[in-house]
C-alpha positions in Angstrom: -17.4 93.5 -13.6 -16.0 96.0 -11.4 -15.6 99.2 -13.8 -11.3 99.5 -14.4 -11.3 103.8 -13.5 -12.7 103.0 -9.9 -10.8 104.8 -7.6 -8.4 103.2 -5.0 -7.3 104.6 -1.7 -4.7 103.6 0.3 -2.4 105.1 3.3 1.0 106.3 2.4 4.0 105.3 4.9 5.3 109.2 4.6 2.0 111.2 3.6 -1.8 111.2 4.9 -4.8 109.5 2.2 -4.1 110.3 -0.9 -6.1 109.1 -4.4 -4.6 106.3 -6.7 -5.9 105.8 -9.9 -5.5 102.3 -11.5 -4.0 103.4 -14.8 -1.8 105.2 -12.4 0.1 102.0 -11.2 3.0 101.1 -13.4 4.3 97.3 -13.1 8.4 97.5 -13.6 9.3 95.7 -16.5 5.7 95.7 -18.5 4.5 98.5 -20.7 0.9 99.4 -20.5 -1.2 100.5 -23.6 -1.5 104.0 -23.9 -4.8 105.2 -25.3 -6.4 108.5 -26.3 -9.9 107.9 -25.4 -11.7 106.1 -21.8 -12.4 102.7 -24.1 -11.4 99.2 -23.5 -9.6 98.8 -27.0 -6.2 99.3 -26.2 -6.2 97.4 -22.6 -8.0 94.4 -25.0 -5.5 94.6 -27.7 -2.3 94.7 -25.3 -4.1 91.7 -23.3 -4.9 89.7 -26.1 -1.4 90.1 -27.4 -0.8 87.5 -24.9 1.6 89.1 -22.4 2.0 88.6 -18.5 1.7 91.1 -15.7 4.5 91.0 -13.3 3.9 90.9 -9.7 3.9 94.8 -8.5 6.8 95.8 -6.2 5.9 97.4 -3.0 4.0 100.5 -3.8 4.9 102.5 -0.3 1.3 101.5 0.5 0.7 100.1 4.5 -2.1 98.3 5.6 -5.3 100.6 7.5 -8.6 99.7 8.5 -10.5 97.4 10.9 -7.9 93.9 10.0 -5.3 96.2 10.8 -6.2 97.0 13.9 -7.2 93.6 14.8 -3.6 92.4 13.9 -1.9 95.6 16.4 -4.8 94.1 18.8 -3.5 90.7 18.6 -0.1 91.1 18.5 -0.3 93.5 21.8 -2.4 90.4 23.6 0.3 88.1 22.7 3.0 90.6 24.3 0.6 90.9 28.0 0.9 87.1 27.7 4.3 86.3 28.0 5.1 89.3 30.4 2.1 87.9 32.5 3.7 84.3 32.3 7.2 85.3 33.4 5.9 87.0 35.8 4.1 84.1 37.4 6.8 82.1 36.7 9.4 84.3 39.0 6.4 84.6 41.8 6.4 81.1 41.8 10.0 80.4 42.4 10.0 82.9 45.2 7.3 81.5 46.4 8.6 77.8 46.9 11.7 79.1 47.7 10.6 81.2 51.0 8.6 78.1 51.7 11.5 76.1 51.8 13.1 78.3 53.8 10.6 78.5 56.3 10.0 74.8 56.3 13.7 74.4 57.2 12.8 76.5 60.2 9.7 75.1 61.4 11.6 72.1 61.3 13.8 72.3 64.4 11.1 74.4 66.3 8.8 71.6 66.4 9.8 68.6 68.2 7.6 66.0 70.2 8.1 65.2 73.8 8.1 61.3 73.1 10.6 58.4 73.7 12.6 56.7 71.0 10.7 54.1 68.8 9.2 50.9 70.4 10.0 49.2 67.2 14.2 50.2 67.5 16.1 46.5 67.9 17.8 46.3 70.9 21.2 48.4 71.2 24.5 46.5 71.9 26.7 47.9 74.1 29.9 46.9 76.0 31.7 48.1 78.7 35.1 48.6 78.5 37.8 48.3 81.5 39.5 51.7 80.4 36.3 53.6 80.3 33.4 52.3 82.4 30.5 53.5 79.9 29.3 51.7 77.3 30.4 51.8 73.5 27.9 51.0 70.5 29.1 48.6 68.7 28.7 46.4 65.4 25.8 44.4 65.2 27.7 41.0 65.0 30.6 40.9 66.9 31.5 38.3 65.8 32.6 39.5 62.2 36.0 41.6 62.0 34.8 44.9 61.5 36.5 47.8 59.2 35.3 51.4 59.6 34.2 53.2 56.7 36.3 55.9 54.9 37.2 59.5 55.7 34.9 62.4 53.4 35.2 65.5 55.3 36.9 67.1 58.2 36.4 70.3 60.2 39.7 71.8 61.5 41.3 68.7 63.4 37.8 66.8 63.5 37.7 64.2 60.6 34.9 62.5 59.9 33.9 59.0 58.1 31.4 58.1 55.7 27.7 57.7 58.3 27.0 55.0 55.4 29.0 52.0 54.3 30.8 52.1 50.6 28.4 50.0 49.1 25.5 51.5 50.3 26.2 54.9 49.0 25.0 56.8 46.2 26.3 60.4 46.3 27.8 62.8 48.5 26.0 66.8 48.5 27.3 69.8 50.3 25.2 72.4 50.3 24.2 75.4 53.1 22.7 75.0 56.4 20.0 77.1 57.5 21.6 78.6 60.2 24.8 80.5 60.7 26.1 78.5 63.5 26.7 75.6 61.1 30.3 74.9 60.2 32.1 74.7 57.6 33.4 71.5 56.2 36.0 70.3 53.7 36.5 67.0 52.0 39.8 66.5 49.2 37.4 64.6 46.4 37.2 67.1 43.7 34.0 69.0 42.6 32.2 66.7 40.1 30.4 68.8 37.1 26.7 69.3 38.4 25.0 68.8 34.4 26.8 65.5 33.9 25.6 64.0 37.5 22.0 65.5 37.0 21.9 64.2 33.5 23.8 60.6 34.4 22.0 60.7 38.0 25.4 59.7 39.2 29.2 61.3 39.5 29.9 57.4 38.2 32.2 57.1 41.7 34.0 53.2 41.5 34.1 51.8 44.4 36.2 48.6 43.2 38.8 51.4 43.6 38.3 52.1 47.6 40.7 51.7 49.8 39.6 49.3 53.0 42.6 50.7 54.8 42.2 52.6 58.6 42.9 56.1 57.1 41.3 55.2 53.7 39.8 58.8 52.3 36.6 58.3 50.2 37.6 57.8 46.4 35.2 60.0 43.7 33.6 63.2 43.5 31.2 65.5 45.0 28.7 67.4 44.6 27.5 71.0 45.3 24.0 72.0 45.4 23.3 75.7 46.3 20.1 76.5 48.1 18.4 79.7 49.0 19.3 80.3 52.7 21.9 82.6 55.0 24.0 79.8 55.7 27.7 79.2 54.2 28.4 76.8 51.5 29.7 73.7 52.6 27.7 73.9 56.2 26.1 70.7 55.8 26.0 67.8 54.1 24.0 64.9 52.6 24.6 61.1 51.9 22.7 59.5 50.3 21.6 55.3 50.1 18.6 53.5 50.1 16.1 54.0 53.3 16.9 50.9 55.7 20.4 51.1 55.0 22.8 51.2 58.3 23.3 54.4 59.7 26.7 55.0 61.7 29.0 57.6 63.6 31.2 59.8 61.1 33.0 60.8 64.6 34.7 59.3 67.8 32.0 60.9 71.0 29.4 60.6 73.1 25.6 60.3 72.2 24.5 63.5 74.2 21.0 63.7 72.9 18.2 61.6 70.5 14.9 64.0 69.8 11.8 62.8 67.7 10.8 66.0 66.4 8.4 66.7 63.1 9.9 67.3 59.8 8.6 70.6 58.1 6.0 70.1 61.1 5.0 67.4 59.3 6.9 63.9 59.0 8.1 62.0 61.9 12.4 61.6 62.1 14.9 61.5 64.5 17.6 63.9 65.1 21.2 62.8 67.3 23.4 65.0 69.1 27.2 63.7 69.3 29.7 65.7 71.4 33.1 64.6 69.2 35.5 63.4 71.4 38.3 66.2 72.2 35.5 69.4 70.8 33.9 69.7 73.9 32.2 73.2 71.8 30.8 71.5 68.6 27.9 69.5 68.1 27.3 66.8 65.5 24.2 66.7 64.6 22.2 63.7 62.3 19.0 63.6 60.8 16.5 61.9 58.6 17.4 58.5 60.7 15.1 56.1 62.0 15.3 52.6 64.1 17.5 54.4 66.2 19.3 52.6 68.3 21.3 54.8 70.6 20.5 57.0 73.7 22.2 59.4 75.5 25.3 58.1 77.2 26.3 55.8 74.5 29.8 56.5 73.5 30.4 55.9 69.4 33.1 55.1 67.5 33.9 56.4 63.9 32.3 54.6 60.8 31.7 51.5 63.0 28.7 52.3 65.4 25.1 51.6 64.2 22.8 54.6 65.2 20.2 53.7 62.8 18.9 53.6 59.5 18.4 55.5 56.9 14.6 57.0 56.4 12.5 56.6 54.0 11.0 60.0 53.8 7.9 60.5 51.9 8.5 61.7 48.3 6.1 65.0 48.5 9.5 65.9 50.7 11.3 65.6 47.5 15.2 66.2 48.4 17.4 68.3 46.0 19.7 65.3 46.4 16.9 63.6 44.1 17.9 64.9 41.0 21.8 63.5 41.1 20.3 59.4 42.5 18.2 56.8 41.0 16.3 56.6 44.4 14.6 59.6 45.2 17.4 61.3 47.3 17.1 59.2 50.0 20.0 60.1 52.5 21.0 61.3 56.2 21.8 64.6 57.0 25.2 65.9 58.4 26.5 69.3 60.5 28.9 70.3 63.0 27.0 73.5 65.1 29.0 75.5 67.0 27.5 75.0 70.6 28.9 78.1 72.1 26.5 80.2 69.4 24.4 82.1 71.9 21.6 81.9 69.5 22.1 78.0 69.2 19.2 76.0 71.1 20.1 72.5 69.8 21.4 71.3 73.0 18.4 72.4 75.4 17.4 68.8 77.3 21.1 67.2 76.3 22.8 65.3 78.8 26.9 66.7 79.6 29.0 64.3 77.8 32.4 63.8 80.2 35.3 63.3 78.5 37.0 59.9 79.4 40.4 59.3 81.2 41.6 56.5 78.4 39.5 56.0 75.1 40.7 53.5 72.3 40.8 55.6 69.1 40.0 52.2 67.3 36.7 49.8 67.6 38.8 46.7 69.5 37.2 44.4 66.2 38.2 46.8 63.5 41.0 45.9 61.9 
């Protein structure tokens, strides 16, 4: 048995080491024997009187000694852990963003110097006596055809939905990666981003479209920021499901088709249209394939078939992803302003002539 007088040390929170004696510590609410002598009597006789020590209060006492420092140790480890993993974490994110960014770049400085695909079904076009060049039309003409709904518009220029209405899943603006990218507007209202990226859809009803000529898209739209120089609202994608038809959101001419590599990577297709009465923007498409138009070819809003939709691989992973069911598929949309004297986009295109009488209206859309 450990003898009751041994002494105790301990480290004050206000003082340096001082010496506490065991019949020094007084228990609040307990009254210890008092006894004249250094025998055991008195400590038996109160004990054996059958009374209960009382937890002791803090005594001003802090821990010292080798598990103290272990626990200041630990606790400091624990601290250079989570700084360490933020800071990883915000290395990464600028990390994948500057890739993205460059990707974006690499992507229109890398095209191939090939033909359009040998697999593309055969274009149908028409001559008409008021022009003399041919048009791209529907694919059956023998089916009345009506031309899919207005979304957006630059200045004068409207433009119609490059997808049918049932086809479509959502509609993103977001920024371009250059500055020579316009900017466009559309009159559906902003739909809330944490709803659609929850949902995976802005829940758009399309029993509610209007099938009329100057039918404006019903539902929302969404917004999707991205790290890059370029003003919101510079671009935009619409989305559907890869092989889905592909068609003209403007009244032009076809002035140029380019395989190029996407990211330096993936194989797509990008089109050039010269909109009919902007002889200084440039529509540009991408992320099409099957394409079916060349140079020349003059196309008609929301009713000529330039292609499909691509299915681009899902390492690509498109931002539009995370507001669809289907991976973000969707074709990409920009008006460039073609006068930019740091705008290449045009380099190889043909020089679209505007015609002397053009139907504003595909002669089978009703």
């Amino acid at each position: 048995m450990t003898p009751r007088h041994r002494p105790r040390t301990g480290i004050r929170r206000d003082d340096g080491v001082r010496i506490i004696r065991a019949d020094e510590v007084r228990y609040p609410g307990v009254e210890m024997p008092v006894t004249q002598d250094d025998s055991d009597d008195g400590y038996e006789r109160w004990k054996n009187g059958g009374r209960t020590l009382r937890p002791a209060r803090d005594t001003g006492l802090a821990l010292d000694g080798k598990r103290a420092r272990e626990l200041r140790q630990q606790a400091a480890q624990r601290r250079r852990q989570t700084l360490a993993g933020v800071m990883a974490v915000v290395v990464l994110g600028a990390l994948l963003l500057g890739w993205q960014y460059s990707s974006d770049r690499q992507a229109a400085q890398h095209p191939l110097n090939t033909g359009l695909s040998a697999a593309a079904p055969p274009l149908k076009r028409t001559g008409t006596p008021a022009e003399g060049v041919p048009v791209v039309r529907a694919a059956n003409p023998a089916v009345a055809v009506v031309a899919t709904p207005y979304f957006a518009s630059y200045r004068s220029l409207k433009l119609r939905l490059p997808v049918s209405v049932a086809d479509l899943t959502e509609v993103g603006f977001h920024q371009a990666s250059y500055p020579y990218a316009r900017r466009l507007k559309t009159r559906m209202p902003d739909a809330d981003m944490t709803d659609a990226k929850h949902d995976r859809t802005t829940h758009r009803d399309k029993s509610a479209q209007s099938t009329a000529a100057n039918a404006y898209l019903v539902g929302e739209v969404l917004r999707m920021w991205r790290a890059r120089p370029g003003k919101p609202d510079t671009a935009v994608d619409v989305g559907a499901n890869p092989g889905s038809a592909v068609f003209s959101p403007v009244d032009g001419t076809v002035v140029k088709v380019k395989k190029y590599k996407l990211y330096g990577t993936y194989d797509d297709y990008e089109i050039h249209i010269q909109p009919q009465g902007h002889p200084t923007l440039d529509l540009v498409m991408i992320h099409v394939d099957d394409v079916t138009a060349a140079p020349g070819d003059r196309a008609v809003a929301g009713i000529s078939q330039l292609g499909v939709v691509r299915k681009l691989p899902r390492s690509v992973g498109p931002q539009l992803r995370s507001y669809t069911k289907n991976h973000g598929y969707h074709t990409h949309i920009q008006i460039n302003d073609a006068t930019d004297p740091a705008y290449k986009g045009l380099k190889d295109a043909i020089k679209a002539e505007e015609p002397t009488a053009t139907p504003t209206q595909h002669p089978l859309a009703r």
